[in-house]
N, C-alpha and C positions, 0 to 999 in steps of 0.2 A: 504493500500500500504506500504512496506517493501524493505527498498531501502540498496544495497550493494555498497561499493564503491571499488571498483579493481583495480589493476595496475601493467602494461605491465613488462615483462620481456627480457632478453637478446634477440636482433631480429628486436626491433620494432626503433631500433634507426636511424634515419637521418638526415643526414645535414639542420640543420636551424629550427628545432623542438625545441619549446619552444619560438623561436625570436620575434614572433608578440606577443604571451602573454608579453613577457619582455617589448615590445613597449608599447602595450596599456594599462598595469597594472604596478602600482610602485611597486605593493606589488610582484607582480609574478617576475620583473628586481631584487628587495632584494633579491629571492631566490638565484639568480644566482651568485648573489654577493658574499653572505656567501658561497657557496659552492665553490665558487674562492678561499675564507680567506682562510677556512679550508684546499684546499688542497695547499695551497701555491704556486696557478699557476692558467692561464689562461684557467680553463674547460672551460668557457662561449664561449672561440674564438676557441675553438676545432670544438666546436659543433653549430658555427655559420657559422663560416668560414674556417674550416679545408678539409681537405681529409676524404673521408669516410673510408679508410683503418684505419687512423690512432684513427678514432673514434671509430670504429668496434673494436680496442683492447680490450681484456676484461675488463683488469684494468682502461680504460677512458668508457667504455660502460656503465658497472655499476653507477657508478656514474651520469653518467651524465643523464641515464633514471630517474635513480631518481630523480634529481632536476629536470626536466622537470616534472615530476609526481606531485614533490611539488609546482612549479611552476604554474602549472594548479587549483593546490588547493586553493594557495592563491588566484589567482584568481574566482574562485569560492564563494570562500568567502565575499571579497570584492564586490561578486553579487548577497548577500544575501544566499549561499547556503552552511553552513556549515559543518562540519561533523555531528552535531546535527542532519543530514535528514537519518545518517547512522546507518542500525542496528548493522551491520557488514561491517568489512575489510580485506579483503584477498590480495595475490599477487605472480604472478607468479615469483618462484626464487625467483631471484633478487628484485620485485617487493613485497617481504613480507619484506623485510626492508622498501618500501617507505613507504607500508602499517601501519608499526610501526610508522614512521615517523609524519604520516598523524595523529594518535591516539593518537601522544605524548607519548607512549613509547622510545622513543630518542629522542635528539635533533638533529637540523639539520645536525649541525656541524660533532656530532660524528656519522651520519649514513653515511655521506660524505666520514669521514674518513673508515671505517668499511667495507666500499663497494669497497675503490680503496683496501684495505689489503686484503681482498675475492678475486677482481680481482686479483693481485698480484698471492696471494696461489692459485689458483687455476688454473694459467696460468704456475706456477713452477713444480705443483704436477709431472706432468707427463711430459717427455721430448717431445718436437713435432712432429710427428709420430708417436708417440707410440699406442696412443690414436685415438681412431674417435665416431660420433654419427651417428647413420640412423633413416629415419623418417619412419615408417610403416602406412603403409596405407588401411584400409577394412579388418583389424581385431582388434576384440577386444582388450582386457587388458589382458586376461585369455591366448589368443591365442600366443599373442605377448610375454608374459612371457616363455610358452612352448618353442618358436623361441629363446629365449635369453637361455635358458639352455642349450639347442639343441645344441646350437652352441658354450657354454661356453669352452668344452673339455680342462676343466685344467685352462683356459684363465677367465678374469673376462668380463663377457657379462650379463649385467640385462636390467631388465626395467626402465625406467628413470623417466619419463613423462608420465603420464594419461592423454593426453588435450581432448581430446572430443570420444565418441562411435567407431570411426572408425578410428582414429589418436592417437600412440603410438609413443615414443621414445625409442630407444635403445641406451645402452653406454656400454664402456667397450675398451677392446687393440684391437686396430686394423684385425689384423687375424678373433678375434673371430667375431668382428661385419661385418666382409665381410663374413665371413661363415653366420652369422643371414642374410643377405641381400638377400644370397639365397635361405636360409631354409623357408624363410617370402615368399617368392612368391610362391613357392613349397606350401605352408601350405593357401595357396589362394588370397593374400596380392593383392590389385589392382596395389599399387606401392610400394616398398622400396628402398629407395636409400638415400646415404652417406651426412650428412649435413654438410654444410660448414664453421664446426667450427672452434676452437682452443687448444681442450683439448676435453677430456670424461667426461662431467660435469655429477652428481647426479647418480657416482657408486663407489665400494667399491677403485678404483682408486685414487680419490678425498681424500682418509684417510689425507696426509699430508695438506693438505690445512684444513681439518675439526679442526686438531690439533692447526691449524696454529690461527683459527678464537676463538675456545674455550678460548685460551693465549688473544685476544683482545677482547671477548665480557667480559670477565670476568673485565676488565681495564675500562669497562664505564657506566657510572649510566642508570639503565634504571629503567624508571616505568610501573606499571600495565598501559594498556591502557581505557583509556577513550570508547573506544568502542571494544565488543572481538573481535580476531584475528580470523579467520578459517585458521589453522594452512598447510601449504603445505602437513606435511608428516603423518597427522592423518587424516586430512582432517573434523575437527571438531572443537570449539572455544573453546580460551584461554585468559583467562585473568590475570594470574600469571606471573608477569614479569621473575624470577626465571625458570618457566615451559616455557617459550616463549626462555631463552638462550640457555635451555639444546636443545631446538627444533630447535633452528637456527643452533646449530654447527651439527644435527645430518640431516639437511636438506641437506648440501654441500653430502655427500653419501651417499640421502636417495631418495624416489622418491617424484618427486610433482605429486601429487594426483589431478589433478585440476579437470579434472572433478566426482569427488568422491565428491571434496570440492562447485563446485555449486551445483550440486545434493541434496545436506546437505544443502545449505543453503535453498534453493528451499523446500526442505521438513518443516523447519523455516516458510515459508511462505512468504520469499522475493521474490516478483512479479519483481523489477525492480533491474539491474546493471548499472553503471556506470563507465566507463571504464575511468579513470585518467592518460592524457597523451600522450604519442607519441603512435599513431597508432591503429588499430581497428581490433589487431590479437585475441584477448581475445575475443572481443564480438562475433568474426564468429566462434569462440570454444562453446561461453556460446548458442550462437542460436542453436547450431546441442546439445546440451547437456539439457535446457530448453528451450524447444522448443514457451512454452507461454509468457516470462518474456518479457519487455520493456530492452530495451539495450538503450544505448547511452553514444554515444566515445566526451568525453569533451578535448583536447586539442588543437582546438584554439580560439580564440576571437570569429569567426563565431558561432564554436560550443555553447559557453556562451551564443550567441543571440538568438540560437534556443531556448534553455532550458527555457530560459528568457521571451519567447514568448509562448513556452508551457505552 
């Protein structure tokens, strides 16, 4: 048995996610502490007790999936379950910083910081409207790419997102991805329709923000990771902390490959995943993508007592 441990990206976040780990573990409440330090403000009462608009910002999302991610870990830990069960680590977006996190390639502090500066750049990149995402639906990667050129005419329209066999993401200016919305259905799509972000995340749009991140990952120590990465945009493992920065800045206008990236691990010979953290959109990607693997979504106390009892 060959066990991966994963973690959620922009989407999965909600109000009060994370709070009972914080209750019933000191060490999973420490997390939430330092990532308060680090950002010099109260993420823990955002995401405890806030509005989900204002949490839903990219710049407060990011982060605070992640401490909910590492949150979950420490706990785990403290329940005998360390990253030592892990072959590999990967993460959706946002989620391959927790991922480093988790492997001790960062510290917590500066993935904290890292991730509101990402939020930031890449809520600036583009002015608001300019930009949109749609999620396609019942076609492939190959198909879906076709749809994003089709529809680029001059305009920047790609593929964003590989999350599972029949679920694509597209990004790009506005125009172009309402002309994809069409062309995708036209081209067989069961559904395509407009996602309700904030920006055109993971396309050549994104350039200033990727610029933005290169200037801050360059500014913070990181180490090789204790366990390799499978990297978003190659969709294969890395363990050169050097090879893992140039990857992270070329991730913000690159696609994530994910399921290219379990498939890969899957061929590895990891039977199970472990999905770290708020919510269980990963693992209903990883089941339609590995279809044989054992899943299981660990983010809260209950969760730990399954595992624990397994």
């Amino acid at each position: 048995m060959s066990i991966a441990f994963v973690f959620p990206g922009q989407g999965a976040q909600t109000i009060g996610m994370g709070q009972a780990l914080a209750e019933a573990y000191p060490a999973a409440r420490a997390v939430f502490a330092e990532v308060d330090e680090a950002l010099g403000e109260k993420l823990s009462e955002t995401i405890w007790q806030g509005e989900i608009e204002t949490l839903t910002l990219t710049e407060n999302a990011q982060p605070a999936l992640m401490a909910t991610s590492m949150a979950a870990l420490a706990a785990l830990k403290a329940e005998g379950f360390g990253l030592d069960r892990a072959a590999f680590v990967a993460g959706h977006s946002l989620g391959e910083y927790s991922a480093l996190c988790a492997a001790g390639a960062l510290s917590l502090s500066d993935t904290a910081r890292l991730l509101r500066i990402r939020g930031r750049a890449m809520q600036a990149a583009v002015p608001v409207g300019e930009g949109a995402m749609a999620a396609v639906l019942g076609l492939d990667a190959e198909a879906a790419e076709r749809v994003a050129e089709e529809a680029a005419q001059g305009e920047v329209c790609q593929l964003a997102n590989e999350n599972d066999p029949s679920q694509n993401v597209l990004s790009g200016s506005k125009a172009a991805i309402d002309r994809a919305i069409g062309l995708a259905k036209e081209a067989g799509a069961k559904r395509a329709l407009p996602l309700p972000v904030s920006a055109p995340f993971h396309c050549a749009l994104m350039q200033p923000a990727a610029d933005e991140m290169a200037r801050a990952l360059g500014e913070v120590t990181m180490q090789n990771p204790a366990v390799p990465l499978v990297a978003n945009v190659t969709a294969e493992s890395v363990s050169d902390a050097d090879r893992i920065r140039a990857l992270l800045v070329e991730q913000v206008t690159g696609r994530v490959r994910w399921r290219s990236s379990v498939e890969w691990m899957a061929a590895q010979g990891v039977t199970e995943f472990w999905e770290i953290g708020a919510g269980k959109a990963l693992s209903g990607m990883i089941r339609r993508i590995a279809k044989e693997s054992t899943l299981r979504a660990l983010g809260t106390p209950e969760d730990l007592a399954a595992l624990k009892e397994a």
